[in-house]
N, C-alpha and C positions, 0 to 999 in steps of 0.2 A: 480466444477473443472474448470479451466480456459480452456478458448478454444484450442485444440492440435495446432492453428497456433501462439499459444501465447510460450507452453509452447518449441516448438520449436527454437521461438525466442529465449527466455530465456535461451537455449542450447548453442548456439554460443555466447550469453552474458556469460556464462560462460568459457567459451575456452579464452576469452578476457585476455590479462595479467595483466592489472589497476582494483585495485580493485572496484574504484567508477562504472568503465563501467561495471564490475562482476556482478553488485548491480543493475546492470539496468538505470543505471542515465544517462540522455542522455549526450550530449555534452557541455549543459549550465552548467551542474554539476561542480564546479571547489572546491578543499577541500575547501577555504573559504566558499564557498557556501551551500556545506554539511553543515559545521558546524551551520551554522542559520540554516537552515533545522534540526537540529539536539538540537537545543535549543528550538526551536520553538515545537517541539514534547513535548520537555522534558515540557515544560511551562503549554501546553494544556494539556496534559494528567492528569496535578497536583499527578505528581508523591511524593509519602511519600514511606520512607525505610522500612514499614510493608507491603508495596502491592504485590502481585504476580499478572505479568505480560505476558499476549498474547501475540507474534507477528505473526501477519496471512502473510504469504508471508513477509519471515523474506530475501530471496535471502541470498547474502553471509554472512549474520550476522554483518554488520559495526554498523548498528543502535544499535543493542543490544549490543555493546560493552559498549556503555555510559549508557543505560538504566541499566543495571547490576548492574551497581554503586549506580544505586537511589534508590533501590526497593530491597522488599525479594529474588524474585526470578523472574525467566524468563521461558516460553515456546514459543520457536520461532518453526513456522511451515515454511513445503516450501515443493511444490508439483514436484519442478527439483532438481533431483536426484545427479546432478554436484553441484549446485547451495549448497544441502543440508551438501553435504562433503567438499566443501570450509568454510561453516559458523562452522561446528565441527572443522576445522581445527584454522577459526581466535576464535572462543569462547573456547579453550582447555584451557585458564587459567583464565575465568570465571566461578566458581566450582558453581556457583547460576544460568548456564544457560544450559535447555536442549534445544536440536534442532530435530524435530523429522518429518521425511517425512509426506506431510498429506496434508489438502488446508481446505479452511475455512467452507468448508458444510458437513466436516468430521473430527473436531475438536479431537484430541485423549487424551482427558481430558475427568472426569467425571461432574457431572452437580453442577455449586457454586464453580467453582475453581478460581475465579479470579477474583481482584479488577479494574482491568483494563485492554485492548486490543486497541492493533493498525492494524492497515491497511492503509496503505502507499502506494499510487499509484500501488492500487491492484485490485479494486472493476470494473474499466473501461475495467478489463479482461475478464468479463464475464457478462452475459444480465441479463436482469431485474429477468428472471422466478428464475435462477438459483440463483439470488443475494440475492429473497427471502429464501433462503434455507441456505443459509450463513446468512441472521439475526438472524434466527429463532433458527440457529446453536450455533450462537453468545447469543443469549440472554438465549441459556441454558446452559454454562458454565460459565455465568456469574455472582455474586455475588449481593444480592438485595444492593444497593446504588453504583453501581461501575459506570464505563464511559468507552466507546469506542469509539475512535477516527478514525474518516475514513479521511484521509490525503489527497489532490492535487486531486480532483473527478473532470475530465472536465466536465463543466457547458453546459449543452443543448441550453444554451439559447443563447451562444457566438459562438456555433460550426459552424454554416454558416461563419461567420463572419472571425471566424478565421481558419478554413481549407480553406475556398476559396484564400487568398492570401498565407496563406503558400503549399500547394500542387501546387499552380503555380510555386510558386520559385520551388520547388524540380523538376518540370516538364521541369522545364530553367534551374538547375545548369549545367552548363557547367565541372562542376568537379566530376559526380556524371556518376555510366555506368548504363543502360538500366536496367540490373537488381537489382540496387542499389535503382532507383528511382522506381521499382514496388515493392520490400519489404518496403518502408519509406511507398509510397500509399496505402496500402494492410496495413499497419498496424494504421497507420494510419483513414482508413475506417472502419476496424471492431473492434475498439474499440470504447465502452458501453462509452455514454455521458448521463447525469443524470439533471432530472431536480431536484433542492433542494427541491421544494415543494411533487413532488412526492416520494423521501425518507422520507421524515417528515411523510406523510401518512404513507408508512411501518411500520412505527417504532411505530406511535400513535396505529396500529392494534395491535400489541407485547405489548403495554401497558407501553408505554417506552415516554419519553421525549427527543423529537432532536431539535437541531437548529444549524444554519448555522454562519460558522466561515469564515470571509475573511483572504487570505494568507498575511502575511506581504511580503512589497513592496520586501523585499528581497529572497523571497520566488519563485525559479524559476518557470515559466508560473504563476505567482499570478492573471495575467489580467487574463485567461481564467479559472481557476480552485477556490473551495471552500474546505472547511472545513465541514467535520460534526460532532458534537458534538454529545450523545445521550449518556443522564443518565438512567440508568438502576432502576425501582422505588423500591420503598424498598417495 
């Protein structure tokens, strides 16, 4: 389950009126931008019209709108409750898509449902112990020869690098109030940065094959964030 200061956030991203901001995307978000983000998924995941389809922290359901198109079927999860009745509302005439309260270490599927899953700037919500419990999650409703794509994971090994001059600017904007700049800080801080090599070992434990995807250049934060890839063995 994501941490209560996450799922909080994700509260008031839902009150938002724009649906990209609904969806959690920051301010680099812009719909052309979505849409590469949005092909980019569709490419890596090697979606085929026979697959049924995870989405773990599916938020308002914008992404499953295209994915419905490619695939048998969809189960979009989402553990905010706002979040869950906006994406029934935008998937009401996708008749191949359910959306069902829940988070990724309490998956409401049974075991071999499914050819493929995503997770999309979701995993840096929660720590490593719990993260294990969400693979373990993942690899039991998941189909032997399927793939699960873990989307935008900030990279461990750029975090100094890149928190130290963006947390300055947020600490200097001059257009930002006091308590503007201690939610961006505070959220910034307690989100889960990963190193790739230590995912790869999880997943090698679960008997699983991963490896690491760099985002294309159009891929908002590509410099600090990766891909992971993980075939599930047959």
């Amino acid at each position: 389950m994501p941490d209560q200061f996450f799922i909080d956030q994700y509260r008031k991203k839902a009150a938002l009126a724009d649906p990209l901001g609904q969806a959690g995307r920051g301010k680099e978000f812009h719909t052309l931008g979505f849409l590469h983000v949005v092909r980019e998924t569709i490419k890596l995941l090697d979606l085929r019209h026979e697959h049924d389809v995870l989405d773990v922290g599916c938020a308002n359901g914008l992404l499953d709108i295209a994915l419905s198109a490619c695939c048998r079927s969809v189960l979009a999860v989402e553990p905010v409750d706002e979040l869950v009745a906006h994406a029934r509302k935008n998937l009401a005439d996708c008749s191949n898509v359910r959306v069902e309260a829940g988070h990724g270490a309490a998956i409401p599927a049974s075991d071999d449902s499914f050819d493929r899953a995503l997770a999309l700037e979701v995993i840096q919500l929660v720590a490593l112990d719990e993260l294990r419990k969400v693979f373990r999650e993942l690899r039991r409703v998941m189909r032997p020869g399927g793939r699960i794509l873990f989307g935008a994971i900030p990279d461990a090994r750029h975090r100094k690098e890149f928190l130290g001059s963006y947390l300055e600017g947020v600490r200097s904007a001059p257009h930002l109030s006091q308590d503007q700049k201690a939610e961006i800080i505070a959220k910034n801080e307690k989100a889960s940065w990963y190193d790739p090599a230590e995912l790869i070992a999880c997943w090698k434990e679960l008997g699983c094959h991963a490896k690491v995807q760099h985002p294309s250049p159009s891929f908002p934060n590509a410099d600090h964030r990766f891909h992971l890839i993980v075939s599930v063995e047959k």
